[in-house]
N, C-alpha and C positions, 0 to 999 in steps of 0.2 A: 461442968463435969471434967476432970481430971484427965488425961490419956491414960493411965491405967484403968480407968471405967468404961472406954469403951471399947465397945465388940465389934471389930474390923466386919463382922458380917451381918452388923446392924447400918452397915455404910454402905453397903453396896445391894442392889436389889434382885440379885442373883448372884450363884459360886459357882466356880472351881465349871468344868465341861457343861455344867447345866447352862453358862450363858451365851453358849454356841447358838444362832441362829437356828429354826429347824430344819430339818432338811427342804420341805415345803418353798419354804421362805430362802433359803440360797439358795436351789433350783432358779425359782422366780429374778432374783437379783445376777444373775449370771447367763440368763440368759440372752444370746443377743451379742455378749462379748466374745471380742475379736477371737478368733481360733488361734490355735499355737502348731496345730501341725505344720506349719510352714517352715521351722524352723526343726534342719535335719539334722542338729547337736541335742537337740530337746530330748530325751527320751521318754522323758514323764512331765506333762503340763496338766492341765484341768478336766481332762477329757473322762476322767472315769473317779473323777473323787480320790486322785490316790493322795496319801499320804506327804507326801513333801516333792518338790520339782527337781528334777535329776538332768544336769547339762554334762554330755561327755566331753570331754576334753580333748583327748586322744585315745589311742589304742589301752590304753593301762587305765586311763583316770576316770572318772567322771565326779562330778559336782554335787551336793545333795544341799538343795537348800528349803528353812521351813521358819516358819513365825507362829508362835503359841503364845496367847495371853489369856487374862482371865481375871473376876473379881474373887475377894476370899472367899473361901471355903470352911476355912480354921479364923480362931482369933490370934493364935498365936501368932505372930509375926515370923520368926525365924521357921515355922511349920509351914507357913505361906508361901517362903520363898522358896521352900524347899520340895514343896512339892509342885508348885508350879514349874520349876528347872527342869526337872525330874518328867512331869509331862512335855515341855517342846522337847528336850532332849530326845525322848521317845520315838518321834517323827522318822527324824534319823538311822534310829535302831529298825527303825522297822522296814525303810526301806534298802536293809542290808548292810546300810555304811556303818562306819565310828565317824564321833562328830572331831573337828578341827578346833571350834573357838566359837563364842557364844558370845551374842550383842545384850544387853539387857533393855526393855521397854518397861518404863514406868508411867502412870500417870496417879498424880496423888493431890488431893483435898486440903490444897492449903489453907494452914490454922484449924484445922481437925485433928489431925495426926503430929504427934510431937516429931522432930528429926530423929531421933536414936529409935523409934519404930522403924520407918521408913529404912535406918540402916539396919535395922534386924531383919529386914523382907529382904534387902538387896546380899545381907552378911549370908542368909540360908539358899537364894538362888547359888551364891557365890560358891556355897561348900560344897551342894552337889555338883555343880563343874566340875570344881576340882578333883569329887571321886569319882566323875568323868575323864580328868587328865586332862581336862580346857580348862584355856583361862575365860573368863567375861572381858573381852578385848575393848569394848566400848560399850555404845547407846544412845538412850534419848528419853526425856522426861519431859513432862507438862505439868501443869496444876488441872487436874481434873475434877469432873463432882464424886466420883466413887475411885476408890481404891484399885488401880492395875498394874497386875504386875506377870512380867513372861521374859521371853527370850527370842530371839532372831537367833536360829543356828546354823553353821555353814560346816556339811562332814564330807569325807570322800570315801569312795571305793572302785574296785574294780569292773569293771561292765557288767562280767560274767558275774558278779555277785549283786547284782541289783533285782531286789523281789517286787514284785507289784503287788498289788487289791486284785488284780482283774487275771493273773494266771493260775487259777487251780485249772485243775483238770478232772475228768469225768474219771472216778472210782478214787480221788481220792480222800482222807483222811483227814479229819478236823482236830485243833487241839487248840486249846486255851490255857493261857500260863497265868494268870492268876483271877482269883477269886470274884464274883460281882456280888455290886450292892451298896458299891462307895456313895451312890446319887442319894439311896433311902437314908443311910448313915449320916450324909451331909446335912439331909432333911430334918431327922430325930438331933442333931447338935444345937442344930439353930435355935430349935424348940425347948433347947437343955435337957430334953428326955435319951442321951447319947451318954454310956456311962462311962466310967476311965478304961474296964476293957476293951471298950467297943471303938473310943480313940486310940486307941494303943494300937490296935488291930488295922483302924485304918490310914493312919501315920506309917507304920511299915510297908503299908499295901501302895499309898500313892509315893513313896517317896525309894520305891525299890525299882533303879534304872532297870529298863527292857534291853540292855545291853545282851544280852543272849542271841539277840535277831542277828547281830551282827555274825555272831557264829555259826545259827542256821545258816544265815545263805551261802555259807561256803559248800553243805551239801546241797548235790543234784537233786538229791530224792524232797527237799524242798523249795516245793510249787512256789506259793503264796505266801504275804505276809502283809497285812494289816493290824492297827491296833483298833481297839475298842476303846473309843471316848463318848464324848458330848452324843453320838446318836445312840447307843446304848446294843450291845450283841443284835439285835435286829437287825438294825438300822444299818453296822458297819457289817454284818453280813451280807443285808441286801445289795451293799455295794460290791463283793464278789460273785455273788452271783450275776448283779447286772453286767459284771465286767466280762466274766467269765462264758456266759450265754447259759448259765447250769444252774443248778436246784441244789440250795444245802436244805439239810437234812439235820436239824438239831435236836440227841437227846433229852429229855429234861431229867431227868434223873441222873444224869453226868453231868450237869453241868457244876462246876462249883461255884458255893456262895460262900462270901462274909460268914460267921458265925451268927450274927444277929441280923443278917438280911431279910427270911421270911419271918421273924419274928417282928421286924420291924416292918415290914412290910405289911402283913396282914393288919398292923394295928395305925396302917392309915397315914404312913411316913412316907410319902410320894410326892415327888416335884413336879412342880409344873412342865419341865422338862419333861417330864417323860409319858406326860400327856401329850406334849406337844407334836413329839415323836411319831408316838400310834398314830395322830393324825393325821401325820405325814405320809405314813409309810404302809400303815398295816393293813391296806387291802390287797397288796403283793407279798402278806403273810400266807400263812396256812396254819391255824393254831387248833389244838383237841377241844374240840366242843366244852370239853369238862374242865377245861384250865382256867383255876377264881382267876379273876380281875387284879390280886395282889400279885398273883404269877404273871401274869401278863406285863404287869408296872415292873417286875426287875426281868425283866427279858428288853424293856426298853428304858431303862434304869439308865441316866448318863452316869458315866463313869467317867470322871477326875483322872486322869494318870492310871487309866486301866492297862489290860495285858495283852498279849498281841493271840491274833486270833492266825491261825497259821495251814494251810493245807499242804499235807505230805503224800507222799507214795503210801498206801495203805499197809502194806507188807514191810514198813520198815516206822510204822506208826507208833507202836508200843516202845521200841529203842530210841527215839528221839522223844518220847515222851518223858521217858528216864533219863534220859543227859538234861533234857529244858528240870526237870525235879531237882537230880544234883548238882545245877547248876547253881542253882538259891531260888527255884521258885517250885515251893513246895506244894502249893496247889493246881500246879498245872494237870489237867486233864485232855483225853482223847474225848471229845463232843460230839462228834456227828459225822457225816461224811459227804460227799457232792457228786451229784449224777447228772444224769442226764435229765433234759425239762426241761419245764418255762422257768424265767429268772426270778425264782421267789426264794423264800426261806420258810421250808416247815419245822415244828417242832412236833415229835412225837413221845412219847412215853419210852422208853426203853425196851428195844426188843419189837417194836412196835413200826411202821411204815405205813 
């Protein structure tokens, strides 16, 4: 078989956040490991799932550093590399900083893959850097059995601008900057049932940096800041909640999807990921009795390079929902909000509590 015959995502037995561990199973593999609170430059280590490790330097600086890989998604080469950038990148973004410079991790199937693929995954990480404003400084490569490819990234920012997973606060406001449904989407590709609009749609979606966050956290009035990947809106919500000691509160009717999400969804495009998930997680749910089983699967739908999920001051929710919109993310929405409670995450119908 020729290399242009074959399908990068006939090589790898999982894509893109769906090959994230479940939460379950990293629980279980971490636990027992050394603590990092000992170390009073640390500000952020393992202790509450956040988003990437944060070492303060001094009074001005701190350190943001994160590692994201992953198997394809896409066939396309240069769409692999580009959206996988695009996701470690993200890490960064969302714990406040802009990144510095980006390492690249490869591991590739020699005598499977020609070389000028291999340079079209590394040429598409490379270009989003750059519309980063990073270079790819170095790296490291193996001959693996499945196709990986990510980034090791190193960003900075100010102390005062560092958002966690774990600070919202009781009364406020939820927002979501782009759209879910990348997990079913990546599902109905595999299958070739994924049409050109529906790639088109999600090639803009995973490869639009969450560089916004870095702007959030210059406002007070924003709490929180995580993104939504591999455990799907559930999943990384119940990790603010846990952080937080509080109860989100997600509507379904706000929230936004892909254009072909429940359509895809209903007709049976779900990952094992995101079975995986529920199983992890969703007895610290709270879901409407009446919610199908399809609504359920993109509520823990992993998302690829998803959007950062964000808690604001409630009275200043609507204005920063419209900056994150013109900022370039046109689906972003107000979802839910965070009170007081046990650490769970309910969803209710709109209007509805």
């Amino acid at each position: 078989m020729s290399n242009d015959q074959i399908r990068l995502t006939d090589l790898a037995h999982g894509g893109g956040c769906g090959c994230k561990l479940a939460p379950a199973v990293l629980q279980q593999l971490l636990a027992g490991q050394p603590q990092t609170a000992g170390y009073a430059n640390l500000l952020v280590g393992t202790e509450t799932g956040d988003d990437a490790a944060v070492w303060q330097l001094d009074d001005r600086h701190c350190i943001i550093a994160t590692t994201d890989f992953f198997m394809p998604v896409v066939d396309d080469p240069r769409d692999f590399g580009r959206i996988a950038a695009t996701n470690a990148l993200s890490d960064v973004y969302a714990m406040g900083g802009r990144p510095l410079f980006a390492l690249a991790i490869l591991g590739m199937p020699l005598g499977k893959l020609a070389p000028e693929v291999v340079r079209e995954i590394l040429a598409g990480g490379a270009s989003i850097c750059a519309e980063a404003g990073i270079p790819v400084a170095g790296g490291h490569s193996i001959d693996s059995g499945e196709p990986i490819y990510g980034l090791a990234v190193i960003g900075v920012a100010p102390p005062q601008a560092i958002r966690r997973n774990a600070t919202a606060q009781a009364g406020d406001a939820l927002i979501l900057t782009k759209g879910l449904g990348v997990g079913v989407y990546s599902a109905a590709f595999k299958k070739r049932k994924l049409d050109a609009a529906g790639y088109a749609e999600m090639i803009a979606s995973t490869t639009l940096l969450n560089r916004v966050g870095a702007t959030l956290a210059q406002d007070a009035d924003v709490h929180a800041i995580t993104d939504v990947t591999g455990f799907g809106l559930l999943g990384h919500g119940l990790e603010m909640a846990r952080g937080a000691g509080l109860t989100l509160t997600l509507d379904w009717d706000r929230l936004p999807f892909l254009t072909q999400a429940a359509q895809l969804a209903e007709a049976g495009f779900i990952t094992g990921a995101s079975n995986r998930n529920w199983a992890s997680y969703g007895e610290e749910t709270r879901l409407p009795a009446d919610l199908a089983p399809w609504q359920r699967a993109l509520l823990t739908d992993p998302q690829t390079s998803g959007g950062l999920l964000v808690a604001v001051a409630p009275e200043r929710a609507e204005d920063i929902c419209r900056q994150i919109v013109e900022a370039g993310y046109p689906m972003a929405r107000v979802i839910g909000s965070v009170t007081e409670g046990e650490p769970v995450v309910r969803v209710g119908w709109a209007g509805q509590r």
